[in-house]
Structure formats: C-alpha cells, structure tokens
C-alpha positions, 0 to 999 in steps of 0.5 A, a space after each residue: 433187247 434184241 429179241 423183243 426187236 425181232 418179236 415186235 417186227 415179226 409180229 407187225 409183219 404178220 399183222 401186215 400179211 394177214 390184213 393184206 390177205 384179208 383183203 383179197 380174200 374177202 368175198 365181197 372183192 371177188 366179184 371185182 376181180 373175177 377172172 375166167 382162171 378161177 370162175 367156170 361161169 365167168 369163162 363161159 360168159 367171156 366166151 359166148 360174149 366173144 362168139 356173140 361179137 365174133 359173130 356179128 361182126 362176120 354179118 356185117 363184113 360178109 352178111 349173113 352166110 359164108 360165101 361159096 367158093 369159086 373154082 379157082 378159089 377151091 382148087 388153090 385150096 385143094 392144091 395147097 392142103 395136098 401139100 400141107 398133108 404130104 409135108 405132114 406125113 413125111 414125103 416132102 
C-alpha cells in the first residue's frame, strides 16, 4: 500500500513538473517574456531605444550641442581630474 502511495504521488508530481515546464518552454510564450539575458536582438533594441531616449532628452534639456566650457568651468575640471590621477597613482 505504501509504495503504490509513493508511486501514485511521484507520478502526479512528475505530470505536475513536465506541464509546468511545457508552459514556459513553449515558443509560443517566449515572445511574452523575452528578455535581453537570453535574446541578443532584444538586448540590442532595448539599447538603442534607451540611447534614442537618452538622446532626446539631452536636445530638449540642452538643444542640439554640448555646450562649451567656460574658463572657470574648465579649470575647476582640470584641477579636480589632477587630483583624482595623483590619488589613482598612489601619491596621495
């Protein structure tokens, strides 16, 4: 009795498993839940959407250029990356 018990549950269990993973392996469901870990074409048209976005949202913020720097806004730079290299070498 017992071990036709445990045959019975191992076998609705392995029914259970193989439908569950007829599901999510049917191609038909793939589309639904493409990601770009998986889909080399779906990564590159997440990316180019993002850089599409990115960019206009940079022409509507700040037109269609990057502005110039000013002298003041250029040294502040220079001084601050002089810094950031001397840390990174070691002789901070």
């Amino acid at each position: 009795m017992k071990q036709s018990l445990k045959t019975l549950i191992t076998a609705v269990l392995a029914f259970a498993l193989s439908c569950t993973a007829l599901f999510w392996l049917n191609p038909a469901n793939a589309a639904e839940y493409a990601t770009d870990y998986n889909d080399v074409e779906v990564s590159e048209q997440i990316s180019a959407e993002t850089i599409a976005k990115a960019k206009a949202e940079w022409i509507a913020e700040f037109g269609d250029a990057q502005p110039n720097l000013t002298a003041e806004s250029q040294e502040y730079l220079e001084k601050t990356t002089a810094l950031l290299q001397e840390k990174r070498n070691g002789k901070n």
